[in-house]
C-alpha positions as CSV (number, residue, x, y, z in Angstrom):
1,X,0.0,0.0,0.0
2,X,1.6,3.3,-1.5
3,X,0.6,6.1,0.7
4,X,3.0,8.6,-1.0
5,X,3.6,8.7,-4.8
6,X,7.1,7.8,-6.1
7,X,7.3,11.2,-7.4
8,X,6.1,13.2,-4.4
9,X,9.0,10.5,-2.9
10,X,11.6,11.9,-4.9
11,X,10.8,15.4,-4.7
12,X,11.2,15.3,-1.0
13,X,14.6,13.7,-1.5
14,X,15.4,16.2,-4.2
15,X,16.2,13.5,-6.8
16,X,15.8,14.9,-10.7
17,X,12.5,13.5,-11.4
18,X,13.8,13.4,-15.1
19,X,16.4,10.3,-13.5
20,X,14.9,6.8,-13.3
21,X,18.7,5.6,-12.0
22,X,17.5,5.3,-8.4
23,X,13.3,4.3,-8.9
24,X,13.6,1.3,-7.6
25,X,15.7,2.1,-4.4
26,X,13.3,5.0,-3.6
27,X,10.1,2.9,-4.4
28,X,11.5,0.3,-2.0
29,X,12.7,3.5,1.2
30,X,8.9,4.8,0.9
31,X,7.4,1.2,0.8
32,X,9.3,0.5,4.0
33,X,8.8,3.7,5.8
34,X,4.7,3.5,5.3
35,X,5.2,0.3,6.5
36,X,7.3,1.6,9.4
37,X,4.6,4.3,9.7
38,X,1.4,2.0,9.9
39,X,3.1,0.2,12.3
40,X,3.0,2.8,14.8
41,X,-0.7,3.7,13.8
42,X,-1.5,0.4,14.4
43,X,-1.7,-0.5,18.2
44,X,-5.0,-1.4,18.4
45,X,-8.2,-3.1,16.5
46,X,-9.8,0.2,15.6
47,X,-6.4,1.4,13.8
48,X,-6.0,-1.7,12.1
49,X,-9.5,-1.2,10.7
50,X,-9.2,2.3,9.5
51,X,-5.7,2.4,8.1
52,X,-6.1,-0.2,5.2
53,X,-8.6,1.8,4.1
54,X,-6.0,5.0,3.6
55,X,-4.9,4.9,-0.1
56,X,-3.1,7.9,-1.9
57,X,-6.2,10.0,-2.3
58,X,-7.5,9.9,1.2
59,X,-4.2,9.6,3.6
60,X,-4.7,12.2,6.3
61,X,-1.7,14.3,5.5
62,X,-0.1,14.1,8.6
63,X,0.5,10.4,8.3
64,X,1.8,11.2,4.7
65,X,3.8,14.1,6.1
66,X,5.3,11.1,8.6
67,X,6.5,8.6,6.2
68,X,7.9,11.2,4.1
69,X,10.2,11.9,7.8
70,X,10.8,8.5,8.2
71,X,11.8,8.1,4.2
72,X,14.1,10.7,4.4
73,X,15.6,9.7,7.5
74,X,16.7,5.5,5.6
75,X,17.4,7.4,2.8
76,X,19.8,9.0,4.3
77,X,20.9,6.8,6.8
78,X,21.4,3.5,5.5
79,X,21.9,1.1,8.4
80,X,25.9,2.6,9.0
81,X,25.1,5.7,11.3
82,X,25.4,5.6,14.9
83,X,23.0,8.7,14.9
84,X,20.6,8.9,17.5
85,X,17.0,7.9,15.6
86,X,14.8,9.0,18.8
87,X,14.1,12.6,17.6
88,X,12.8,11.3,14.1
89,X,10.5,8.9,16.0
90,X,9.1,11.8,18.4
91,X,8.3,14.4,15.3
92,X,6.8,11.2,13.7
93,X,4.9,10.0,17.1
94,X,3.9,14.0,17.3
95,X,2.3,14.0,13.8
96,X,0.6,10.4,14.4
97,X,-0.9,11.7,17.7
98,X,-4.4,12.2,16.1
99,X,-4.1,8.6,13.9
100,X,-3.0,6.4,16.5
101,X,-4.1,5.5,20.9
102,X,-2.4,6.8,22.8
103,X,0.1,4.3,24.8
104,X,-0.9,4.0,28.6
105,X,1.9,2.7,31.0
């Protein structure tokens, strides 16, 4: 399930969207952060009722505006940074907050 276009995907990485050298490899980074994404929308019953019903047309941007976060981050991190990923996760938690319940401890 797409839930950002592979050009909106390479715009936000500022690839040439003229270049079809790096499709696949950005196709695959957004596929894995909406999957990354859902995954955090989907703690509960109710969110895994409502979010495979999101498609391109109808994602609340928010969530879209998340996975384009988490996309850029494995773009540009790929697996051999030490960086710390906790302040990706908390804008991302912070624009999920409306599409996800909350976590009670």
């Amino acid at each position: 399930m797409a839930l950002v276009s592979l050009s909106n995907a390479k715009e936000h990485l500022r690839e040439p969207l003229d270049s079809h050298e790096n499709d696949a490899a950005i196709q695959q980074k957004a596929d894995q952060a909406t999957a990354l994404v859902l995954e955090r929308c989907n703690g509960t019953a109710y969110w895994r009722l409502v979010t495979p019903t999101w498609t391109l047309e109808n994602v609340p941007a928010s969530v879209q505006a998340g996975v384009m976060i988490v996309l850029a981050h494995l773009w540009m991190n790929r697996g051999d940074s030490k960086d710390d990923t906790s302040r990706v996760w908390q804008e991302v938690d912070r624009l999920l907050a409306g599409h996800k319940d909350p976590v009670i401890a």
